[in-house]
MINUDREN-731236 format. One record per residue (C-alpha): residue number from 0; residue in three letters; chain; y, x, z. Coordinates in steps of 0.1 Angstrom, whole numbers, plus 5000, padded with zeros to 4 digits. Layout:
NUM|ala|A|Y|X|Z
...
REM end
This chain:
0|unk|A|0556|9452|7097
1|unk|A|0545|9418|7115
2|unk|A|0557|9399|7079
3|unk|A|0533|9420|7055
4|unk|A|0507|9412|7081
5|unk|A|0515|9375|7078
6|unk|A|0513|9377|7037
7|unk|A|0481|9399|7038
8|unk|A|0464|9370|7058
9|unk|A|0474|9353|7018
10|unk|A|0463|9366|7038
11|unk|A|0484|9383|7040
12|unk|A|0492|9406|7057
13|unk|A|0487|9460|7064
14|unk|A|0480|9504|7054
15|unk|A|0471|9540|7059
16|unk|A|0461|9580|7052
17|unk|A|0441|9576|7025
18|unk|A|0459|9577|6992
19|unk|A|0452|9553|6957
20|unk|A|0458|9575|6926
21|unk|A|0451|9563|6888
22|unk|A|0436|9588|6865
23|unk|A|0440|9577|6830
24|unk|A|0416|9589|6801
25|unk|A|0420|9588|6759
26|unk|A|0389|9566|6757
27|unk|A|0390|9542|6790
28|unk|A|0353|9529|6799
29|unk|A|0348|9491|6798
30|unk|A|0354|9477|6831
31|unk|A|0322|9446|6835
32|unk|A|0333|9417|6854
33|unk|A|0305|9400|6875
34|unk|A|0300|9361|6880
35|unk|A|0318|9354|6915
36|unk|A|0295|9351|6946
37|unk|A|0286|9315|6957
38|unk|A|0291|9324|6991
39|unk|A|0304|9348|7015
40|unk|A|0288|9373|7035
41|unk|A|0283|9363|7072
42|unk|A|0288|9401|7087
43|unk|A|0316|9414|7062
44|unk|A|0342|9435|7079
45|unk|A|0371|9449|7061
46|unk|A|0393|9475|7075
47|unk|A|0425|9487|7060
48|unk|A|0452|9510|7072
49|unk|A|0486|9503|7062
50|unk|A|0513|9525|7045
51|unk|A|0555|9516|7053
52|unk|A|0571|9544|7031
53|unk|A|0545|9566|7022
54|unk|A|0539|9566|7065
55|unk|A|0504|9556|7085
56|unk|A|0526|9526|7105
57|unk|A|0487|9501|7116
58|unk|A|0458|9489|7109
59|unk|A|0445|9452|7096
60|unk|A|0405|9443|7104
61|unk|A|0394|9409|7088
62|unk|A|0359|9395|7100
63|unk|A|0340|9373|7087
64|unk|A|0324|9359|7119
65|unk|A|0298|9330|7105
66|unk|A|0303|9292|7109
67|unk|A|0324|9262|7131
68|unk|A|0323|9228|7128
69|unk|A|0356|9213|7125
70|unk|A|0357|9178|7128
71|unk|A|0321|9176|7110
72|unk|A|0333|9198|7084
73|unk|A|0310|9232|7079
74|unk|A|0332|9262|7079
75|unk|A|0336|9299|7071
76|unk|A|0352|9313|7101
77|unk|A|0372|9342|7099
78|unk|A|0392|9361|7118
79|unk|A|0420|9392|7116
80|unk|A|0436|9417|7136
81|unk|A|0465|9437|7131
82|unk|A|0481|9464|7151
83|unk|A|0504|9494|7145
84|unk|A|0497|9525|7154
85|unk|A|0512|9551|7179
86|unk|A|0541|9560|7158
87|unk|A|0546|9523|7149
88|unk|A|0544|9506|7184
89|unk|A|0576|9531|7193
90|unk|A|0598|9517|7168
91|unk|A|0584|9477|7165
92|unk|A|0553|9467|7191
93|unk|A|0543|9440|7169
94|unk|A|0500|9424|7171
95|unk|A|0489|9397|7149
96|unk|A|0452|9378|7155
97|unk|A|0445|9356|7129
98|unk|A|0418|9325|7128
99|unk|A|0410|9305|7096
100|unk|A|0380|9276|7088
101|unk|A|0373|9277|7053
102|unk|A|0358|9245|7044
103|unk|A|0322|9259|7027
104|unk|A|0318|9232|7000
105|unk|A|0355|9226|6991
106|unk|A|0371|9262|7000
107|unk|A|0399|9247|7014
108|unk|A|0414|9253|7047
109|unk|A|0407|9229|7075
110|unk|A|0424|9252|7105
111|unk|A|0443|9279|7112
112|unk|A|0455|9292|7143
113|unk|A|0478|9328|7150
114|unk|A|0491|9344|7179
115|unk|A|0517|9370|7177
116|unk|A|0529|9396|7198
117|unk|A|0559|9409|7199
118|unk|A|0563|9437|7226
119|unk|A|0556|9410|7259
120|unk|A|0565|9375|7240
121|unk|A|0535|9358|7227
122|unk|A|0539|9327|7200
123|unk|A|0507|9306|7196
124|unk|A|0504|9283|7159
125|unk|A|0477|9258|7152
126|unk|A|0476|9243|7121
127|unk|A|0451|9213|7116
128|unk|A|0448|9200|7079
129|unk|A|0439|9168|7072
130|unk|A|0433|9174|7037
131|unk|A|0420|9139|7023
132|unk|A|0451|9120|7042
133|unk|A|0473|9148|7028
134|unk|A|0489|9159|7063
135|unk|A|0489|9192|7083
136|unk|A|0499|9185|7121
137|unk|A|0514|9217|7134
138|unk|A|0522|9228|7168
139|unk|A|0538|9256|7180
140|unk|A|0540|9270|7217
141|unk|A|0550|9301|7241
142|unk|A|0581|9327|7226
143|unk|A|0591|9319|7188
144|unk|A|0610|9353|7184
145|unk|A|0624|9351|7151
146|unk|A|0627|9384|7134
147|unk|A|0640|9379|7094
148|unk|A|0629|9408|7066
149|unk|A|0642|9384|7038
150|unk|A|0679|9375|7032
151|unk|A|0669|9352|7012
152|unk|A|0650|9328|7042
153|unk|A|0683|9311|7051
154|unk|A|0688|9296|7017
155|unk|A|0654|9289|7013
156|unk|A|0648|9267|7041
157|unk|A|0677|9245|7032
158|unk|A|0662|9240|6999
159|unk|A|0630|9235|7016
160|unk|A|0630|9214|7045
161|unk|A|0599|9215|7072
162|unk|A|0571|9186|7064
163|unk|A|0536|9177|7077
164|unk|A|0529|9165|7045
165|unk|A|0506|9188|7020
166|unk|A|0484|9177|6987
167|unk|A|0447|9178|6988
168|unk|A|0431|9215|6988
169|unk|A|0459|9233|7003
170|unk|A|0453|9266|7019
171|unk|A|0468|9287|7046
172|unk|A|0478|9328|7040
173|unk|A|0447|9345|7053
174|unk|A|0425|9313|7036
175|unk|A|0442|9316|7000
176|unk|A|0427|9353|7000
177|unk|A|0393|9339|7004
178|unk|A|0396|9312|6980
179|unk|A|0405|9337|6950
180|unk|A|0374|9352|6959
181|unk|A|0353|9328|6944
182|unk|A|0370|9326|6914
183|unk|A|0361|9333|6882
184|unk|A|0383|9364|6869
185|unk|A|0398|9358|6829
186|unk|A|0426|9387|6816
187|unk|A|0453|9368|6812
188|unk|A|0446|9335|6832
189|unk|A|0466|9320|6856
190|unk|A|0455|9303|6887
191|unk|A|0478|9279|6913
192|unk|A|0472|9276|6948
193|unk|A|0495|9252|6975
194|unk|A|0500|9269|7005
195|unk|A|0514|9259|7038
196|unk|A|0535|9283|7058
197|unk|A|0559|9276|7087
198|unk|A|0556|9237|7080
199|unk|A|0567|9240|7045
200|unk|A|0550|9238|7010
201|unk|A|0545|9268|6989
202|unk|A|0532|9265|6957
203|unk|A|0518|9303|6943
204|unk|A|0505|9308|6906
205|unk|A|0488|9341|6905
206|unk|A|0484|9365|6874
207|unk|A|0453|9383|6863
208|unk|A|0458|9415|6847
209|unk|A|0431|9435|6823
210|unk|A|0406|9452|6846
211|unk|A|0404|9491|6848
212|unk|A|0389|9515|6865
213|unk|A|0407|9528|6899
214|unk|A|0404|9562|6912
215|unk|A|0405|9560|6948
216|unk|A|0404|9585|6973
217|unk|A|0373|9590|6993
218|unk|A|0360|9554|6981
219|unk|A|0353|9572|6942
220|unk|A|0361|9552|6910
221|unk|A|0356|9513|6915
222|unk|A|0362|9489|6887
223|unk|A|0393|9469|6896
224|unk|A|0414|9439|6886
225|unk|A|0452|9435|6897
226|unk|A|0465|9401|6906
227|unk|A|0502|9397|6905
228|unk|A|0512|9365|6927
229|unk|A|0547|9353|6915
230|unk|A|0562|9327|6947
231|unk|A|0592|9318|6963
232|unk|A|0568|9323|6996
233|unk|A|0569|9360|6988
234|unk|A|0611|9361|6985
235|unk|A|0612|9337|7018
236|unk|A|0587|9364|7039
237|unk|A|0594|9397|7023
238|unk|A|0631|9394|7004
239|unk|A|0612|9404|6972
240|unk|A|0587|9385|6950
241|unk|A|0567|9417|6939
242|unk|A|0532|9419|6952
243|unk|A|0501|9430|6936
244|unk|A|0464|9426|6951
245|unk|A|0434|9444|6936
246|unk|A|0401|9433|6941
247|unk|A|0364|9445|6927
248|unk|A|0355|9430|6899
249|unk|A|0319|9423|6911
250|unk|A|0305|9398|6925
251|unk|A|0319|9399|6961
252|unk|A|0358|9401|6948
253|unk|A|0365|9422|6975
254|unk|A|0403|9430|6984
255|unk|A|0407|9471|6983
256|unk|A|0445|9475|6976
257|unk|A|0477|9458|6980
258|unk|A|0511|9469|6971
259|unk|A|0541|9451|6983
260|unk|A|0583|9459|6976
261|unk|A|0602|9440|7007
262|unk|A|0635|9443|7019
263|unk|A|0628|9471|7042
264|unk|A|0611|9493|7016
265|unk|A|0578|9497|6999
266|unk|A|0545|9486|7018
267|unk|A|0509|9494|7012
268|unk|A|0472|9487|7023
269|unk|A|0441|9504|7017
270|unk|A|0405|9496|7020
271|unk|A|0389|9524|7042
272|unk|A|0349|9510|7037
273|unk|A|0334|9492|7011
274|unk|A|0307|9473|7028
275|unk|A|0266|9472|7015
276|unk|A|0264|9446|6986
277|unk|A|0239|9431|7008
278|unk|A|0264|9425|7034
REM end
């Protein structure tokens, strides 16, 4: 579970008992597409519950939680949390907190910290980029239990060897999320985003897929757009590259759904509150 809440923090990465359903029709409405928002809401909160073969397994909160200065930069700070639930702790006691600083004028990220639990072993990550002299200083401290989903991670990292280096505008998982947000949705486009994970360079070009309508249980029918990231990040943290994320197509973007295939079987997260549009 710990490595979908990873990706969902990109983001990332987590599901729950509400169920997603599609409910197709001969004439299919015209799904409108808003302008993206400018900014971000200061007091958003997003809860999802998270699905591990069709099971409840946790729970994923992300927070928008207003501004930090880093290093005389003006930032989004936001922060996420995710837990499993009783059934889940049983089999893997795994927590995730999550802090990124979104740059506000460039959307990039200028910090990222974690700290994951793994039954009693805590590992702390700070992540500090430097993004106009292209470097990310990393440090890492406390119990690095390494637990592997992908069979593919070996190879990978002797393909890819660890670096502080990173190009300008480089995002983190959880920041990479928020950075689509603002973007301008086109069927059919293709957007590319660097990101830096576990001191390596990953470079993710996501797909946009026509917008439809979504039937979705207890949330009602919400116009929807499906972005399909395609990485060697996904293969290196989940053994498989498919992953799909739908957002709203108005103007706050917001994430409601993701679907992921791993190693261990399929994964999914749920939105279980919209928040107001004034939010």
């Amino acid at each position: 579970m710990h490595k979908i809440i990873t990706i969902c923090f990109a983001v990332l990465a987590f599901y729950g008992v509400s169920c997603a359903q599609d409910f197709s029709s001969n004439k299919p409405e015209k799904v409108t597409v808003e302008t993206a928002a400018k900014v971000l809401p200061l007091k958003e909160e997003l809860v999802y519950s998270v699905e591990w073969l069709g099971l409840p397994v946790g729970t994923i909160v992300i927070k928008m939680d207003g501004f930090e200065d880093i290093r005389g930069h003006k930032c989004y700070h936001v922060n996420a949390r995710a837990f499993p639930n009783s059934f889940m702790k049983h089999i893997y006691d795994v927590e995730y907190k999550v802090n990124t600083y979104i740059d506000t004028n460039s959307l990039f990220s200028r910090r990222f910290g974690k700290a994951r639990r793994i039954n009693n072993a805590i590992n702390y990550v700070l992540i500090d980029f430097y993004q106009e002299k292209g470097e990310a200083i990393f440090v890492s401290e406390g119990s690095n239990v390494n637990f592997k989903i992908s069979p593919s991670r070996d190879e990978l990292e002797k393909v890819k060897l660890p670096t502080n280096k990173i190009i300008y505008g480089t995002q983190d998982l959880l920041s990479a999320l928020y950075y689509f947000r603002f973007q301008e949705i086109k069927e059919g486009a293709k957007y590319s985003v660097n990101i830096y994970y576990n001191q390596r360079n990953w470079n993710m070009s996501f797909s946009v897929n026509k917008p439809f309508k979504k039937e979705m249980r207890k949330l009602g029918t919400l116009d929807v757009v499906e972005i399909s990231p395609d990485a060697e990040l996904n293969d290196y943290i989940l053994g498989k590259r498919k992953f799909s994320v739908y957002f709203t197509t108005d103007s706050r973007r917001i994430p409601v759904m993701f679907t992921l295939s791993t190693a261990l079987g399929p994964m999914r997260g749920i939105i279980q509150n919209l928040p107001e549009k004034n939010g």
